[in-house]
C-alpha positions as CSV (number, residue, x, y, z in Angstrom):
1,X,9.2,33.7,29.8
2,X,6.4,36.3,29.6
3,X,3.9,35.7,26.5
4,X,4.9,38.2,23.8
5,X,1.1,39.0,23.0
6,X,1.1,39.9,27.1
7,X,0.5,43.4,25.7
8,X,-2.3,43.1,23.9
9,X,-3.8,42.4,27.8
10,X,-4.3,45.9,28.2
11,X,-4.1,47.4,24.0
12,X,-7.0,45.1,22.8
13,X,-8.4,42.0,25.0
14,X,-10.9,41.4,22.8
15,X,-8.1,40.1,20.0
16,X,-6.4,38.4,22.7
17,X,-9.1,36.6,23.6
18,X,-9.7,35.2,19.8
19,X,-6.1,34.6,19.3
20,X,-6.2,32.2,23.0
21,X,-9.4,30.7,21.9
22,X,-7.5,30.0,18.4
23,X,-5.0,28.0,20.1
24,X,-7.0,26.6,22.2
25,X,-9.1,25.2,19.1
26,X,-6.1,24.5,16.9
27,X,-3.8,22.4,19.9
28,X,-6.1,20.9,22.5
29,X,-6.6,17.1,22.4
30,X,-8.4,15.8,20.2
31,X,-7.8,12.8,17.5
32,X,-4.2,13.8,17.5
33,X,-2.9,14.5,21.0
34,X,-2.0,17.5,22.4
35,X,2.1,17.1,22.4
36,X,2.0,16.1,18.7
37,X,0.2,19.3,18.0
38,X,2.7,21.1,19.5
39,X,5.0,19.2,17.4
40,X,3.7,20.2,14.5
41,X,3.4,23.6,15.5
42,X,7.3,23.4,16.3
43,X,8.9,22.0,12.9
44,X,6.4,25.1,11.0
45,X,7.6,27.3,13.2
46,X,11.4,26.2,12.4
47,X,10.7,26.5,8.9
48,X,9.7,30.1,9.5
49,X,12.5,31.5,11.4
50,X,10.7,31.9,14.6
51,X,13.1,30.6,17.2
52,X,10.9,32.1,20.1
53,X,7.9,29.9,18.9
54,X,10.6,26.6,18.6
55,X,11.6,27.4,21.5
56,X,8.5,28.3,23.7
57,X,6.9,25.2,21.5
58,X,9.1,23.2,22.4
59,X,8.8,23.5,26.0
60,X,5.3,22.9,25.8
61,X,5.2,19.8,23.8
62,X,7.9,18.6,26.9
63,X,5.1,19.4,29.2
64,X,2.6,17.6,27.2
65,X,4.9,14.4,28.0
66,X,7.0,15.0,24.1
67,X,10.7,13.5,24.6
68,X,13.7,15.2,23.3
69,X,13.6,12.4,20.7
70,X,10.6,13.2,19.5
71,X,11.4,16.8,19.1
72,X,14.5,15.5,16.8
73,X,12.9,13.8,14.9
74,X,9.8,16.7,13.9
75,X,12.9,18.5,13.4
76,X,13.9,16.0,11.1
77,X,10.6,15.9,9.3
78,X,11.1,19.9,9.0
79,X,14.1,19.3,7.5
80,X,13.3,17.0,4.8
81,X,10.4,19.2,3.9
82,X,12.1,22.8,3.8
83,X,15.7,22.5,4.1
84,X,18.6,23.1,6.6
85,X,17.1,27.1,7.6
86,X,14.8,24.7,10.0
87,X,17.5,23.0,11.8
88,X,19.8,26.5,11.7
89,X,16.4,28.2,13.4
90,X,15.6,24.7,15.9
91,X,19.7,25.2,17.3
92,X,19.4,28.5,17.9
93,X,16.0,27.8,20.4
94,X,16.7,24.3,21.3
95,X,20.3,25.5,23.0
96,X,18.3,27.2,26.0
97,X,15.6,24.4,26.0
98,X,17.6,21.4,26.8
99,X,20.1,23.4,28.7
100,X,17.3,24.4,30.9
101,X,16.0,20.7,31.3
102,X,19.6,20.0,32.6
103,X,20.7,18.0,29.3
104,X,22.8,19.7,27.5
């Protein structure tokens, strides 16, 4: 899956560049590690309505060594906090993330 902000390569680098650097900042390791971060990242994102970020989210905290428990449960925390729209915006993403992992 291409970056959405891929365009912004070629419209305005220079805000790329601060938006990368931004994430970098916000989710490298530090005294929380980096998968939490991306947890985090994830349930806000639910809460929002941005399946795409669950989603792509998601797939990083996996890669950052997150299990699929672990996403549940921020899911949970979402849930508690903001109500079911989180866990109606997490299924919708989720589907094609664990599908892809071969666990559906």
């Amino acid at each position: 899956m291409s970056s959405p902000l891929k365009i912004f390569e070629s419209l305005d680098p220079e805000l790329l560049k601060l938006v990368n650097r931004g994430a970098d900042f916000a989710l490298s390791d530090g005294v929380l590690q980096r998968k939490y971060k991306l947890l985090i990242a994830m349930a806000i994102d639910a809460t929002l309505g941005a399946a795409e970020g669950v989603r792509s989210l998601a797939m990083g905290a996996m890669q950052a060594g997150a299990t699929r428990e672990e996403i549940l449960e921020a899911l949970r925390v979402a849930y508690y906090i903001c109500g079911t729209s989180a866990v109606y915006t997490a299924a919708r993403a989720l589907e094609q993330v664990f599908q892809q992992q071969g666990r559906s």
